[in-house]
C-alpha positions as CSV (number, residue, x, y, z in Angstrom):
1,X,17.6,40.1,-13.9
2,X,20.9,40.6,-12.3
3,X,21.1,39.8,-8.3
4,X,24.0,40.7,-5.7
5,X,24.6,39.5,-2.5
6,X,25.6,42.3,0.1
7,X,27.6,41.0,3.4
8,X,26.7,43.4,6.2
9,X,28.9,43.2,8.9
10,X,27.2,44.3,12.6
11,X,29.8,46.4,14.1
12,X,28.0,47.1,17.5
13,X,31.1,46.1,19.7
14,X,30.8,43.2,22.7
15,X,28.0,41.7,23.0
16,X,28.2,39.8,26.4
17,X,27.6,35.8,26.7
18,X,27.4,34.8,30.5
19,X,28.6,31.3,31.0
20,X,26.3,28.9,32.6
21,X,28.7,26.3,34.1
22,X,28.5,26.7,37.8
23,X,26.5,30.0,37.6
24,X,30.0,31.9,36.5
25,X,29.9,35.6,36.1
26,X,32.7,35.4,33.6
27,X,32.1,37.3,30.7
28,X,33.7,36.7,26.9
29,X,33.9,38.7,24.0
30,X,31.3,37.4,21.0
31,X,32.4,37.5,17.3
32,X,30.7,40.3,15.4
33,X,27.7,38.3,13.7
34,X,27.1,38.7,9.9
35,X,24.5,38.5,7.7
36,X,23.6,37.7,4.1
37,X,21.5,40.1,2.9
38,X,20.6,39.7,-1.0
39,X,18.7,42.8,-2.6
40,X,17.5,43.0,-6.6
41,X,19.0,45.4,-8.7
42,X,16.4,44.9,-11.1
43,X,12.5,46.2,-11.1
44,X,10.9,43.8,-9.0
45,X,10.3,46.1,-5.7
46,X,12.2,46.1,-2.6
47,X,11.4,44.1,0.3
48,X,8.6,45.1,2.4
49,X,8.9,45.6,6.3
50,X,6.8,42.6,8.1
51,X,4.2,43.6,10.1
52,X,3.6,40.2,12.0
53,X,5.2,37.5,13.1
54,X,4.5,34.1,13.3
55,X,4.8,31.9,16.8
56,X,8.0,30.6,17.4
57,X,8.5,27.3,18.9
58,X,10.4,25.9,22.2
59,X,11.6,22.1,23.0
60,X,11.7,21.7,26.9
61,X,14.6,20.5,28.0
62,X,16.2,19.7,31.6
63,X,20.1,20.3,32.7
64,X,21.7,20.0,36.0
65,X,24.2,22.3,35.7
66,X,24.4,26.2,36.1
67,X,23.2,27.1,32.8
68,X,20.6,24.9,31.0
69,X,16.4,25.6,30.0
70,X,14.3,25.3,26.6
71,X,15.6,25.0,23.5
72,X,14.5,27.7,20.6
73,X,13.6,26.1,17.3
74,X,11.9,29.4,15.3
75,X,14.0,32.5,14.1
76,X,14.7,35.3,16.3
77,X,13.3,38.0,13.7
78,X,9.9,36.0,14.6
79,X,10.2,38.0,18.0
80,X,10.3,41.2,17.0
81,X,9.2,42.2,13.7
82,X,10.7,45.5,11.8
83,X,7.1,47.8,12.4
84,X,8.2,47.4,16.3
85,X,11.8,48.5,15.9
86,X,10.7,51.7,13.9
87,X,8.1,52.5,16.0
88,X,10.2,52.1,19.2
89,X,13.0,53.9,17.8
90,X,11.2,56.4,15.7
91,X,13.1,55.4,12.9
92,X,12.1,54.8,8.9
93,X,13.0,52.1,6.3
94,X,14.0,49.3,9.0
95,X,14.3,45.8,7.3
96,X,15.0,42.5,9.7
97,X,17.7,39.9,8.4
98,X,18.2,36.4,9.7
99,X,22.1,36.0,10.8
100,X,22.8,32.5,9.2
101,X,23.3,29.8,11.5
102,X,27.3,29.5,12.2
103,X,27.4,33.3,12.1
104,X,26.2,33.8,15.7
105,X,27.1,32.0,19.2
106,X,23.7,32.2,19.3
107,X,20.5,30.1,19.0
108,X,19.2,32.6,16.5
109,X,20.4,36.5,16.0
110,X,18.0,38.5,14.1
111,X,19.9,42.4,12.6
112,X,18.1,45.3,12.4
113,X,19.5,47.3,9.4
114,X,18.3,51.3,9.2
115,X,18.0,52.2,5.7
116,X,19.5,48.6,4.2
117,X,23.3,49.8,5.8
118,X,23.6,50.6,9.4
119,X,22.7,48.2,12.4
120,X,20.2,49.7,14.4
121,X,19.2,46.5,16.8
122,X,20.6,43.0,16.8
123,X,18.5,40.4,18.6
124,X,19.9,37.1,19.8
125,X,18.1,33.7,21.4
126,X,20.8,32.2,23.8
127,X,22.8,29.4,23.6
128,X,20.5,27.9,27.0
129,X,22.3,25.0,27.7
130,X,25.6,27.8,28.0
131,X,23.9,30.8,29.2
132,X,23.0,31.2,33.1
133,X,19.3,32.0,33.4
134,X,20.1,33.0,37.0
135,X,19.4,36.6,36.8
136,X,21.9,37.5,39.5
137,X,24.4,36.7,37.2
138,X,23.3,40.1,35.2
139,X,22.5,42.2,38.3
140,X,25.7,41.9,39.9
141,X,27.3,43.6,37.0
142,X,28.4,47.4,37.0
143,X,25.0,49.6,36.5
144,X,23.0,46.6,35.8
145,X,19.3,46.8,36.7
146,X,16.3,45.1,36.1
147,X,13.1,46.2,34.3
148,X,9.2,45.0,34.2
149,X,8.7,43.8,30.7
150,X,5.7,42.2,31.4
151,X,4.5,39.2,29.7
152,X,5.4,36.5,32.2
153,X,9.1,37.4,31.6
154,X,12.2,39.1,33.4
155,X,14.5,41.5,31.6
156,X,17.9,43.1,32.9
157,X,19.5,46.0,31.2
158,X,23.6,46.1,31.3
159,X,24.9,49.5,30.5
160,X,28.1,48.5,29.4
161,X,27.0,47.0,26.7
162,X,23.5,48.6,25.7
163,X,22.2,45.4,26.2
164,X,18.6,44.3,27.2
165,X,18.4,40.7,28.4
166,X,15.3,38.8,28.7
167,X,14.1,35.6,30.4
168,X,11.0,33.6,29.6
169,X,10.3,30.1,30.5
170,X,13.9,28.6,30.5
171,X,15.1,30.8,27.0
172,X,17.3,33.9,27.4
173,X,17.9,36.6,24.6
174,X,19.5,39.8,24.7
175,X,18.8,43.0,22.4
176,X,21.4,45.2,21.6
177,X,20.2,48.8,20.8
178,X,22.8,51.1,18.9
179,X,20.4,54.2,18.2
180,X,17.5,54.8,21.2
181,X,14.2,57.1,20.4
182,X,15.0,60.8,19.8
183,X,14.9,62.3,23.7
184,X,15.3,59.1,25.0
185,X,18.1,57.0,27.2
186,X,18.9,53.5,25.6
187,X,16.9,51.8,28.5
188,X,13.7,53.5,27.4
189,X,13.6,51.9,23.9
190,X,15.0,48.6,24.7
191,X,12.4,48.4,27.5
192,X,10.0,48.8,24.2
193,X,11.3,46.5,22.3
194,X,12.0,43.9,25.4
195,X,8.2,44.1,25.8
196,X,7.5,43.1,22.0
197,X,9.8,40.5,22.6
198,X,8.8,39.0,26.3
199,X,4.8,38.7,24.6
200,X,6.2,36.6,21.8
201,X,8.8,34.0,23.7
202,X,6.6,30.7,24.5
């Protein structure tokens, strides 16, 4: 049986990575993360879309500095699984792929992929330790407001970027939406998925 290895490429433009060091608001340019994705060419069956995810885990962790919280040791695609991204965006034949670690700035990125090709979502844990978790940082910025997720978390959404970021219990992640719901404004979905995403941080 004869296997190839894909390299999808996430061209979904900057995401944004708030430094933590003295509660900056600079902003930086992250690299475009990649992922592996390997698919069968033979008979075997395609991959199926998971329908539920098991609980990641957290290290606690103290800093003095600007930035600094818990430390994520489970895989960001165990935060939102693929069911919740189609049923969000009203979209079919979603799959989730783990972005290898040394491919994101990232604790853990987790792509979204419509159809096994485009990026649809890209979901990435925080560096903590190098991401302020002050969430003034993110409402200062231009159009930036922030949004009841529920689930004992916070949640800002930045315009400029499309970006939804959420804070639970010392851990930070942002979702990047590329395509919303048919009818809806990008803020609507991401609030969706935010919410999928706030009840499974620890």
């Amino acid at each position: 049986m004869s296997r190839r290895t894909t390299r999808w490429s996430f061209l979904f433009g900057a995401a944004l990575v708030l430094a933590a060091c003295g509660g900056s608001n600079t902003a930086t340019t992250a690299p475009e993360p990649t992922v592996e994705a390997t698919t069968d060419s033979g008979g075997g069956g395609g991959g199926g879309t998971a329908t539920t995810a098991p609980e990641p885990t957290v290290e606690a962790t103290t800093d003095s500095g600007g930035g600094g919280g818990g430390t994520f040791a489970g895989k960001a695609c165990d935060l939102l699984t693929a069911g919740e991204v189609e049923s969000a965006t009203q979209q079919t034949g979603i799959t989730a792929l783990e972005v290898p670690q040394g491919e994101t700035e990232g604790s853990a990125a987790c792509g979204y992929l419509l159809q096994g090709a485009a990026p649809i979502v890209v979901l990435t844990v925080l560096d903590s330790a190098n991401t302020s978790l002050d969430l003034g940082t993110y409402t200062s910025l231009p159009g930036a407001t922030s949004v009841d997720v529920g689930g004992g978390a916070q949640a800002v959404y930045v315009p400029s970027i499309n970006g939804m970021f959420v804070f639970k219990n010392g851990l930070a992640t942002n979702i990047l939406l590329i395509i919303p719901a048919p009818g809806e404004e990008i803020v609507q979905t991401a609030t969706k998925l935010a919410k999928s995403v706030a009840g499974r941080l620890p």
